[in-house]
C-alpha positions in Angstrom: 6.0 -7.9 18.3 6.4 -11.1 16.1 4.4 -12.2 13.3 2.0 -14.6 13.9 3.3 -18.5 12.4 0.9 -20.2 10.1 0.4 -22.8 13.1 -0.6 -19.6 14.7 -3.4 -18.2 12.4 -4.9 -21.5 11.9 -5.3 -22.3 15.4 -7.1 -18.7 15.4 -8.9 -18.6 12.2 -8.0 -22.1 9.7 -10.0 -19.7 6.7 -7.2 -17.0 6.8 -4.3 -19.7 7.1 -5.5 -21.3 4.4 -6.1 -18.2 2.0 -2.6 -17.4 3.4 -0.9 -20.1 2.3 -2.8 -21.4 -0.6 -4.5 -18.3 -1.9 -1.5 -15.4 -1.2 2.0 -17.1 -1.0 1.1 -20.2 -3.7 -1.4 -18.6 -5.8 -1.0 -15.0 -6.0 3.0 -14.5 -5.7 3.6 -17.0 -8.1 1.9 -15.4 -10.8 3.5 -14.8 -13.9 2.4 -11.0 -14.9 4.5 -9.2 -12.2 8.5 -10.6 -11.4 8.7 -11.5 -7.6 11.2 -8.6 -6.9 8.4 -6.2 -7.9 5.9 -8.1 -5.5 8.2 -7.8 -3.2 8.8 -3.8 -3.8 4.9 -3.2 -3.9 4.1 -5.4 -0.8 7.0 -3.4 1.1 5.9 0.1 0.2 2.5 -0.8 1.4 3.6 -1.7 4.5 6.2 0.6 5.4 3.3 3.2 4.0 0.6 2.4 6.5 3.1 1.5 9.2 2.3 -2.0 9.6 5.4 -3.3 11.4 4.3 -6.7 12.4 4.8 -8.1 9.0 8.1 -6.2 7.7 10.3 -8.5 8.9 9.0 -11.5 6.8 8.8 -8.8 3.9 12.0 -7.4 4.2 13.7 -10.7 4.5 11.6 -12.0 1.4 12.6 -8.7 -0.6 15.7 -9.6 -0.1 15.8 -12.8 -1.5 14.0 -12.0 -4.4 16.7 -9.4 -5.7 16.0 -6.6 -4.0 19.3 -5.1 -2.9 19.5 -3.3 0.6 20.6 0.0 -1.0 17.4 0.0 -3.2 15.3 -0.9 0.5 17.0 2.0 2.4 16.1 4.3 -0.5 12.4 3.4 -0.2 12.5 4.0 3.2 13.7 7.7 2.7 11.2 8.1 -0.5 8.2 6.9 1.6 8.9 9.2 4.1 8.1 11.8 1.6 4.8 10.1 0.7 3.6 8.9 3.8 5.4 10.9 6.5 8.4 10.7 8.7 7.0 8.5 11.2 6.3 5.5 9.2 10.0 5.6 8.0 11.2 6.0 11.4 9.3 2.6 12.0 10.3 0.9 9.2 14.0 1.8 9.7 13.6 0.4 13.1 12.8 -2.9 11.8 15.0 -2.8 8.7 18.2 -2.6 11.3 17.4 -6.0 12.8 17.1 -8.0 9.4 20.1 -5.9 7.8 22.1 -6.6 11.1 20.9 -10.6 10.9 21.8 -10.6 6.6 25.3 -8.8 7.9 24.4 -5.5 5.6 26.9 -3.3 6.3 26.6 0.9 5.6 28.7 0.2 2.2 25.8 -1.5 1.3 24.2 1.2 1.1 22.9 4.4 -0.8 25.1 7.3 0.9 23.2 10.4 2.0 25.2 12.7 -0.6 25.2 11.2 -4.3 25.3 12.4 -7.8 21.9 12.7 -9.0 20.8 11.4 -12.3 19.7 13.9 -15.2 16.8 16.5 -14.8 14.5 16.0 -17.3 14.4 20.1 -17.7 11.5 20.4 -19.7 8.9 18.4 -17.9 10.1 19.7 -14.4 9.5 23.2 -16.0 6.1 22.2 -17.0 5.6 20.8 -13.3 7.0 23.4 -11.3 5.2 26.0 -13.7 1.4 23.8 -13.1 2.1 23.5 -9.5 3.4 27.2 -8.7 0.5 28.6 -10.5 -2.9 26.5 -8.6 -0.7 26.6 -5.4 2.0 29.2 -5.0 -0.4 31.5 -3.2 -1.9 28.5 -0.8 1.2 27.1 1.1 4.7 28.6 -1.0 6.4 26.5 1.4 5.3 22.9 0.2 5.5 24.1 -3.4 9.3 24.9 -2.7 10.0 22.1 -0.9 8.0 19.9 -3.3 10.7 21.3 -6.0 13.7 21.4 -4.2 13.6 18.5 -2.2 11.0 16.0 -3.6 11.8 16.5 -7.9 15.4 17.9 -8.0 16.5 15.7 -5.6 15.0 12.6 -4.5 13.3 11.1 -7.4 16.7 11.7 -9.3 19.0 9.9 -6.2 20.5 6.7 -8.7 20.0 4.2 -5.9 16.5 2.9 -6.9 15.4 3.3 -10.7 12.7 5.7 -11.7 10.9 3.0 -12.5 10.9 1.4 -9.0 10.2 5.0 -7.8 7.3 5.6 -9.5 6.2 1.9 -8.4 6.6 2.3 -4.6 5.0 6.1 -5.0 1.6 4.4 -7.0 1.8 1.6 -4.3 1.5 4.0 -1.6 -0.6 6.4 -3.1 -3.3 3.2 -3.3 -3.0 1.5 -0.4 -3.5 5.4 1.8 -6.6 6.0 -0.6 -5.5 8.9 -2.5 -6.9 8.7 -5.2 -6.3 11.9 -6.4 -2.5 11.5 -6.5 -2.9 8.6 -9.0 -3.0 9.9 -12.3 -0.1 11.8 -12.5 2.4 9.3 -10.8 0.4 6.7 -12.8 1.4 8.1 -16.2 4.8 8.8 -14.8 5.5 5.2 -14.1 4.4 4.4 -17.5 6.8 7.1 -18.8 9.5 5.3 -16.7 9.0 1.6 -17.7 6.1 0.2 -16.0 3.6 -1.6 -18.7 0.0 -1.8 -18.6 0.1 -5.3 -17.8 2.3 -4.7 -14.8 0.3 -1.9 -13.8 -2.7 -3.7 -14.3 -1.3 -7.1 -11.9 -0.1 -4.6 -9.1 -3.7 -3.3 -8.3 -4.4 -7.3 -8.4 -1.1 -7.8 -6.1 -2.5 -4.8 -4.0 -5.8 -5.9 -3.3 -5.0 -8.3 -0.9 -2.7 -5.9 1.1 -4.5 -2.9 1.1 -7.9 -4.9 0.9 -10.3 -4.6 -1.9 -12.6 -1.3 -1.5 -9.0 0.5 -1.7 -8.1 -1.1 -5.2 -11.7 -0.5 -6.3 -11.7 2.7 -5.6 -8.5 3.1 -7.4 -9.3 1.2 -10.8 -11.7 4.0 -12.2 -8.5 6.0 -12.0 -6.0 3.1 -13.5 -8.9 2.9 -16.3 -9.0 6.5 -17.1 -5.3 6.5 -17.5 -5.1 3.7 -19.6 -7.8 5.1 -22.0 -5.9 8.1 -22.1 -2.4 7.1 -23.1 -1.4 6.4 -26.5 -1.8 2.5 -27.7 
């Protein structure tokens, strides 16, 4: 299906073009608090996390001209589907093809599937492991391997998107699905890995016009208890 023109939503409803185009693409995206490559990454992994194909292309293409290289898109295709399921990245790869096959992106443009991982962080992932093997071991041993062997020694330390944009796309995801619950730890760890308050603080603005505004609000109790919590 193709997206909808502006021609097209204002012949439908001339309110949502015009908060489109004046309130979204020339008010919020030009913003100074957040760069538009990390618009670009949070608008992406909201979409590719609740499966909403109809505006990827326009996203992916945008992404792309804001800096976003194809290797770091293909590696938040294969990190979402960890953190929003396999079907939403079968989808999103789907649509990805077309614009990567219309940009000429060839496959050594991309992250290969075997790659030297960065560094483990040994000490934290033993604290991890540890937390998580000890309130869940006994529940589902299967998801707490595979959470450890798959998700933490092995994805979020493939070098083709920085753990900074990794902990971006997870929070962005994590928001716009409405768990909630999931927040504070992948919230302090993307302040660990780079991401300010004030960025963190502009992507919940950034998000609530694309995952709508009860979603952010029920997320900024948790932003604000991790903020209060981390050192000044």
């Amino acid at each position: 299906m193709q997206a909808p023109s502006l021609a097209d939503l204002k012949s439908v409803s001339p309110a949502f073009e015009r908060y489109t185009t004046q309130t979204v693409f020339d008010g919020l995206w030009k913003r100074p608090q957040l760069s538009p490559r990390d618009r670009s990454i949070v608008t992406l992994s909201v979409l590719i996390a609740r499966g909403q194909t109809v505006e990827m292309p326009l996203h992916f293409r945008l992404a792309l001209n804001n800096g976003v290289k194809p290797a770091e898109i293909s590696e938040m295709i294969a990190h979402l589907a960890f953190y929003s399921g396999w079907a939403t990245a079968t989808a999103a790869s789907g649509v990805a093809r077309h614009i990567f096959d219309e940009r000429s992106i060839g496959p050594d443009q991309l992250a290969p599937a075997d790659v030297t991982l960065l560094p483990l962080d040994e000490a934290a992932e033993k604290q991890r492991a540890q937390m998580v093997g000890e309130n869940f071991g006994a529940v589902a041993p299967g998801v707490v391997e595979y959470t450890t062997d798959s998700l933490f020694r092995d994805l979020w330390l493939r070098p083709g998107l920085a753990p900074r944009d990794r902990s971006l796309v997870t929070v962005s995801a994590l928001v716009a699905n409405g768990q909630v619950a999931q927040i504070p730890y992948h919230l302090n760890r993307a302040m660990d890995n780079g991401l300010s308050k004030d960025e963190a603080s502009e992507v919940l603005t950034h998000l609530a016009f694309y995952v709508g505004w009860p979603n952010v609000f029920s997320a900024m109790p948790v932003f604000k208890d991790v903020f209060s919590k981390r050192p000044a």
